[in-house]
NUTIGU-942739 format. One record per residue (C-alpha): residue in one letter; x, y, z. Coordinates in nm, 3 decimals, padded with zeros to 5 digits. Layout:
% NUTIGU-942739
rest=A, c1=X, c2=Y, c3=Z
...
This chain:
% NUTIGU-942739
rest=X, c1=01.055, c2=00.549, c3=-01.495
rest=X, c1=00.926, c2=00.528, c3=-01.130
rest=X, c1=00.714, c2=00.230, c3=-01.013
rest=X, c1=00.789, c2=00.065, c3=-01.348
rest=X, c1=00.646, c2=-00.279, c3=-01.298
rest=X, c1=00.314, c2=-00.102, c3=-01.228
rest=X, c1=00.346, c2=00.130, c3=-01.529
rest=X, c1=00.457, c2=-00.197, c3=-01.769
rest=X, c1=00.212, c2=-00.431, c3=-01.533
rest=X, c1=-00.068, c2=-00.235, c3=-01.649
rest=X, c1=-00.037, c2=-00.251, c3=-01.981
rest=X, c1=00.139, c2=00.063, c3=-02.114
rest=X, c1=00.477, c2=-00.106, c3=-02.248
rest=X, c1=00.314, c2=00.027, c3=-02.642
rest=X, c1=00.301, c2=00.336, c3=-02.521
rest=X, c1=00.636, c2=00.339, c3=-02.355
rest=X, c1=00.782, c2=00.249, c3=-02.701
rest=X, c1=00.589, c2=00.516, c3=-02.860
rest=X, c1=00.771, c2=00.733, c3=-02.610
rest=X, c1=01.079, c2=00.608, c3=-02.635
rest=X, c1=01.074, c2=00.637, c3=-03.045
rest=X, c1=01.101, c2=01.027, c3=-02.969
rest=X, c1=01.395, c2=01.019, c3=-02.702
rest=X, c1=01.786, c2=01.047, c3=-02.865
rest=X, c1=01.939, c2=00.691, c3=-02.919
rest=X, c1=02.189, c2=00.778, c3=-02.666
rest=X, c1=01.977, c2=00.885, c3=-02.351
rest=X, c1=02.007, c2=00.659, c3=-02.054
rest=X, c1=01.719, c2=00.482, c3=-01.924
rest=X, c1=01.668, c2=00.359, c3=-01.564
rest=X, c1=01.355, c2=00.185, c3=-01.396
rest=X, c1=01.235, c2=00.178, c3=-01.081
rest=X, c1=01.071, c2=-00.027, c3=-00.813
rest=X, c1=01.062, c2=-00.163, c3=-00.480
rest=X, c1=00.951, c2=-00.479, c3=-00.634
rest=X, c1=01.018, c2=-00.612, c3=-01.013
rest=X, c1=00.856, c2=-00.957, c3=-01.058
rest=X, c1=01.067, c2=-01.141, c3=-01.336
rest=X, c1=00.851, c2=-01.142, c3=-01.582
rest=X, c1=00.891, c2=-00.769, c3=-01.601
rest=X, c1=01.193, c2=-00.784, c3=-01.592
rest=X, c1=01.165, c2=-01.002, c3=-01.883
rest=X, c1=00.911, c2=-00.696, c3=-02.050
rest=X, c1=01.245, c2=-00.454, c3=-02.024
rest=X, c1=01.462, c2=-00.588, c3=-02.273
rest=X, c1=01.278, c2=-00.478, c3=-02.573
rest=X, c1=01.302, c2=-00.128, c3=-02.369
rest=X, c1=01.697, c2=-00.165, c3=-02.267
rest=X, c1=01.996, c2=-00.288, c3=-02.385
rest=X, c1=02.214, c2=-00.495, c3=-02.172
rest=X, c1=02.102, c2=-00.279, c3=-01.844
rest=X, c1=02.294, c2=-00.273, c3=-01.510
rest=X, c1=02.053, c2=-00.472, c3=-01.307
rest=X, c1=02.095, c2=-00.333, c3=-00.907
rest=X, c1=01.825, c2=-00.629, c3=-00.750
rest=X, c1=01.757, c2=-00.698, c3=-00.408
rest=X, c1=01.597, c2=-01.011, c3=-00.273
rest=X, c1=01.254, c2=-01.039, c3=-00.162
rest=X, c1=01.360, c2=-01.135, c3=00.164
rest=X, c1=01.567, c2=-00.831, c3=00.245
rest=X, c1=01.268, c2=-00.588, c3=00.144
rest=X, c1=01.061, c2=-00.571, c3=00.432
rest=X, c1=01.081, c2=-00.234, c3=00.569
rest=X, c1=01.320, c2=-00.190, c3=00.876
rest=X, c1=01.119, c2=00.025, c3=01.149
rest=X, c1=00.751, c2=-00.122, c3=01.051
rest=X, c1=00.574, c2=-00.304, c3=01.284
rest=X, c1=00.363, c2=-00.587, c3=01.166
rest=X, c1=00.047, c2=-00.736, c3=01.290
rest=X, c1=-00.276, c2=-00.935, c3=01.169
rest=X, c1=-00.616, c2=-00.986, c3=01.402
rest=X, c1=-00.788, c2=-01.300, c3=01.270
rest=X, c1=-01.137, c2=-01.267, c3=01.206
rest=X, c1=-01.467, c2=-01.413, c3=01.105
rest=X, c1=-01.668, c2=-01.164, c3=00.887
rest=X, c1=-01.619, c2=-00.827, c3=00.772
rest=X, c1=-01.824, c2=-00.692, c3=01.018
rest=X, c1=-01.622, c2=-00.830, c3=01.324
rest=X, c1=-01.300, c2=-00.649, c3=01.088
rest=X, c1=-01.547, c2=-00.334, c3=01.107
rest=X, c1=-01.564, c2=-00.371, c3=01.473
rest=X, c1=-01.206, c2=-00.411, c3=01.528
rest=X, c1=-01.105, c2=-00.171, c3=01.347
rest=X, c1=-01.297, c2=00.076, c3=01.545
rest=X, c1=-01.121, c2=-00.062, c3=01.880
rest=X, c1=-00.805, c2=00.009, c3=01.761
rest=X, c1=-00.870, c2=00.397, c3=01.698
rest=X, c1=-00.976, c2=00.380, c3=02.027
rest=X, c1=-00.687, c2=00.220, c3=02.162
rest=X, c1=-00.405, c2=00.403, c3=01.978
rest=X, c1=-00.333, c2=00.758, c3=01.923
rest=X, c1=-00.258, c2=00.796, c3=01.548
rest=X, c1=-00.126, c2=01.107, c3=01.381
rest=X, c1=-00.234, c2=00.995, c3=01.046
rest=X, c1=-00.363, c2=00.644, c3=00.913
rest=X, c1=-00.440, c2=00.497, c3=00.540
rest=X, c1=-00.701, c2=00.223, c3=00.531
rest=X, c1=-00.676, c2=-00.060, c3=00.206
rest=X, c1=-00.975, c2=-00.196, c3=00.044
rest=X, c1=-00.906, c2=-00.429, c3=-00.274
rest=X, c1=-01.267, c2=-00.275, c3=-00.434
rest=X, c1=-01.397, c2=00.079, c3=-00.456
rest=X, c1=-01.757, c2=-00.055, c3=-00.357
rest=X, c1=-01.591, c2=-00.188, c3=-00.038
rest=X, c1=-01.389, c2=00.187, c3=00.000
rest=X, c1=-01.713, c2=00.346, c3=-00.007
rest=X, c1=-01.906, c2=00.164, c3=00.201
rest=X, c1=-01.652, c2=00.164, c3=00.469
rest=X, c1=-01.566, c2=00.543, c3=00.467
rest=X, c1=-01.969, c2=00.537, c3=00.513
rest=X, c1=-01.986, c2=00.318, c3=00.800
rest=X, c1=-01.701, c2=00.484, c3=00.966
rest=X, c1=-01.869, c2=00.817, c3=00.871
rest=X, c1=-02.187, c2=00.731, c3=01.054
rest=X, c1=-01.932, c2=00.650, c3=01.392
rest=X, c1=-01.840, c2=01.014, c3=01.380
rest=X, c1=-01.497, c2=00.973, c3=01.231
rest=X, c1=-01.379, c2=01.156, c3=01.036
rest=X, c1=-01.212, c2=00.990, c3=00.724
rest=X, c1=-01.202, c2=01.060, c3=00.355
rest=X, c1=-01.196, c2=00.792, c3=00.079
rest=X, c1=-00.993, c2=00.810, c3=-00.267
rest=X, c1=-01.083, c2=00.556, c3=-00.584
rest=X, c1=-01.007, c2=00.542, c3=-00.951
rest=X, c1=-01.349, c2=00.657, c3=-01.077
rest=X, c1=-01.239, c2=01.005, c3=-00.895
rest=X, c1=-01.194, c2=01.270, c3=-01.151
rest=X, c1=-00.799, c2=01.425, c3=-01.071
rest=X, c1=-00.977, c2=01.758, c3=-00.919
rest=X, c1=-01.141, c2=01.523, c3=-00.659
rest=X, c1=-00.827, c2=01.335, c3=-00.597
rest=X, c1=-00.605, c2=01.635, c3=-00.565
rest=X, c1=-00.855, c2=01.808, c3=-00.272
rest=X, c1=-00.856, c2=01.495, c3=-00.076
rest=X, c1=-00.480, c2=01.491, c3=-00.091
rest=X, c1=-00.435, c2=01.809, c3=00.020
rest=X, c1=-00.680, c2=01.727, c3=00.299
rest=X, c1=-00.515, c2=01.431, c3=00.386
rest=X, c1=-00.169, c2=01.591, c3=00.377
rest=X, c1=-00.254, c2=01.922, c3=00.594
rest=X, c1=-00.449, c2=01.714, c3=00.832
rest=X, c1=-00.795, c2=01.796, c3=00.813
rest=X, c1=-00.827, c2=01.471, c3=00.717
rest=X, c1=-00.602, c2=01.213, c3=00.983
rest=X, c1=-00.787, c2=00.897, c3=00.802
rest=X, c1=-00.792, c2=00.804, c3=00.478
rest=X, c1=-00.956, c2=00.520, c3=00.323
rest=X, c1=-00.847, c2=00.335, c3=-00.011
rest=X, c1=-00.784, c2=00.135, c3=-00.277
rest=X, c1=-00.426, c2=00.018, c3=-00.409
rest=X, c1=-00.454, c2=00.360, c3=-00.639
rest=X, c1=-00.268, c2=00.528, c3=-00.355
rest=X, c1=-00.014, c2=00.215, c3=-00.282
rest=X, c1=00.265, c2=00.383, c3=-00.424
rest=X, c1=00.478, c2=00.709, c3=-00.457
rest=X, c1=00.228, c2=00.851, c3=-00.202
rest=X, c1=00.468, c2=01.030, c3=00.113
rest=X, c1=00.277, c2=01.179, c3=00.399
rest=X, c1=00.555, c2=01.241, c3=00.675
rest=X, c1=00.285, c2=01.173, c3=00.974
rest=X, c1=00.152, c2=00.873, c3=00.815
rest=X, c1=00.221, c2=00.629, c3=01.123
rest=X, c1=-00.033, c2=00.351, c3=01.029
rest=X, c1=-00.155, c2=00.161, c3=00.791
rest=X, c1=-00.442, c2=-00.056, c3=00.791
rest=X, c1=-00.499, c2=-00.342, c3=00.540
rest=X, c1=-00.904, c2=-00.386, c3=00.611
rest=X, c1=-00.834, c2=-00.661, c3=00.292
rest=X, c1=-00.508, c2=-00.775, c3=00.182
rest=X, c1=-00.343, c2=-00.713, c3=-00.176
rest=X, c1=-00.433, c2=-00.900, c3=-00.424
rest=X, c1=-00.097, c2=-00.925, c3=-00.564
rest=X, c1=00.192, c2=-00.964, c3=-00.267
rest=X, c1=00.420, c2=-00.743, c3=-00.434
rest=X, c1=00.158, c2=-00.423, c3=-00.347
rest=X, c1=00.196, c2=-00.555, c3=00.034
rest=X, c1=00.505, c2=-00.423, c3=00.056
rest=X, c1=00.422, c2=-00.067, c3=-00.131
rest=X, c1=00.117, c2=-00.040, c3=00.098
rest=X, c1=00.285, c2=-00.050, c3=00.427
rest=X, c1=00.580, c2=00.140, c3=00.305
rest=X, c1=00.321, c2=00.456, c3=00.343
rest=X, c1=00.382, c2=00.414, c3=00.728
rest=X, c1=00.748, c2=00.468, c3=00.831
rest=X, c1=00.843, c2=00.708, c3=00.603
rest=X, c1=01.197, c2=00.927, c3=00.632
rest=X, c1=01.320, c2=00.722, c3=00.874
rest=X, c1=01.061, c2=00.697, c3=01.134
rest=X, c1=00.883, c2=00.421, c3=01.280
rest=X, c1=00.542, c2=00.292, c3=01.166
rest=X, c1=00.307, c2=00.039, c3=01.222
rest=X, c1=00.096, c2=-00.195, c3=00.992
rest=X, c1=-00.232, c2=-00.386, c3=01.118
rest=X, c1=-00.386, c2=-00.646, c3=00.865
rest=X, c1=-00.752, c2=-00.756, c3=00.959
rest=X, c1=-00.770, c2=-01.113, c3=00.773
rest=X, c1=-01.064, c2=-01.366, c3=00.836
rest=X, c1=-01.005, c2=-01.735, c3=00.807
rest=X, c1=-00.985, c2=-01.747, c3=00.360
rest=X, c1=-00.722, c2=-01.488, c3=00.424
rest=X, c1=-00.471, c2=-01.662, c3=00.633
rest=X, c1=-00.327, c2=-01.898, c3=00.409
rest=X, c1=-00.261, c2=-01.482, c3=00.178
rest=X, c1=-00.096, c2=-01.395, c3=00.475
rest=X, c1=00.161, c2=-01.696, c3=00.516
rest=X, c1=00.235, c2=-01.723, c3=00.133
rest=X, c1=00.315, c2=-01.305, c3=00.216
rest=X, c1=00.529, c2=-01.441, c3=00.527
rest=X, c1=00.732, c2=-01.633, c3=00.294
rest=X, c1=00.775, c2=-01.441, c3=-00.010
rest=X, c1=00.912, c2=-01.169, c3=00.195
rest=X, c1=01.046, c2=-01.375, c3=00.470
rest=X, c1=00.892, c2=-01.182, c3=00.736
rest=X, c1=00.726, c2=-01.229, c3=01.041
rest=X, c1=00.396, c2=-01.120, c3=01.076
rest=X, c1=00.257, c2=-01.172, c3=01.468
rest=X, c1=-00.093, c2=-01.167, c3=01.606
rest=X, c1=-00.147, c2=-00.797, c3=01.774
rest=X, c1=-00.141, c2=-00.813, c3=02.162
rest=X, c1=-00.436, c2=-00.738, c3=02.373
rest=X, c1=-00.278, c2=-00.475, c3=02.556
rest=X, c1=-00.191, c2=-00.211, c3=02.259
rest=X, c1=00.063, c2=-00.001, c3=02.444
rest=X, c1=00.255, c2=-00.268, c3=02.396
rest=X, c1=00.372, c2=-00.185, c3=01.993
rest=X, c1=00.412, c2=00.132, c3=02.069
């Protein structure tokens, strides 16, 4: 089971069982994750019995070859606006943008819409049809941006994915590391933005330490994270 503390997270550990009722006592069972908060871990013993455990600290799970950045700011609107410098600052093969609400998704693929960019915007109330065009755009490039919500945080790989922009950050700080990890991907380098107004700082430090990472303010002169 892939991204299992999101599939048990969510609420599906009943079904799981159901599953599992119909699988041969002897088949072997192995979870997944970049990230397995311990109360999770805790949900997988009525699933497992006496598993291997193969953990790795928080600290040692920030991506090697991922730049990091935040631009403090005072509204969304000034995040709007710097958003829109950076695109044209930086030459980007391919970018995902992070809103925590499908309202806020929307209305930012709109406003970026209305600058002439263009971007395409994925959410949970999207029937799989919808989802599976605007992958394919995404992934062919007819689409280079691609706006949304922490529905495409994991198991998404798009080789010329080189930045990702966190317009709001996570909600939970174990999804910070799954929504970056969409930059950098098979071994090449990426970079990661996060536009945070004042409430937002004290998110980013308690991100700083949980992965023990440093997270520095993005220079003025952008050529220089390249």
């Amino acid at each position: 089971m892939d991204e299992a503390d999101e599939m048990l997270g969510r609420g599906f550990l009943d079904q799981v069982n159901d599953i599992l009722k119909l699988v041969p006592p002897q088949t072997q069972i192995c979870l997944f994750s970049a990230t397995m908060p311990p109360e999770i871990i805790k949900m997988t013993e009525s699933i497992m019995s006496n598993p291997a455990k193969i953990l790795v600290k928080n600290e040692n799970l920030t991506l090697e070859g991922i730049k990091q950045f935040y631009i403090s700011c005072s509204s969304d609107d000034v995040k709007f606006d710097n958003l829109i410098e950076i695109f044209s600052h930086l030459d980007v093969n391919q970018c995902m943008i992070y809103c925590n609400t499908r309202e806020k998704a929307e209305n930012l693929t709109d406003r970026m819409r209305e600058k002439k960019f263009v971007v395409s915007c994925m959410h949970s109330k999207m029937n799989q049809e919808e989802r599976n065009k605007i992958m394919n755009e995404f992934r062919t490039g007819s689409s280079r941006l691609l706006v949304s919500t922490d529905l495409l945080a994991r198991g998404i790989d798009v080789y010329q994915v080189g930045l990702v922009i966190n317009f709001d950050l996570p909600n939970k700080k174990e999804n910070y590391i799954h929504r970056i990890g969409r930059s950098g991907r098979f071994g090449r380098r990426g970079i990661a933005i996060n536009l945070i107004t004042k409430q937002e700082s004290s998110i980013l430090m308690q991100i700083e330490e949980f992965y023990n990472t440093e997270i520095s303010n993005l220079p003025t002169d952008l050529s220089e994270i390249d």
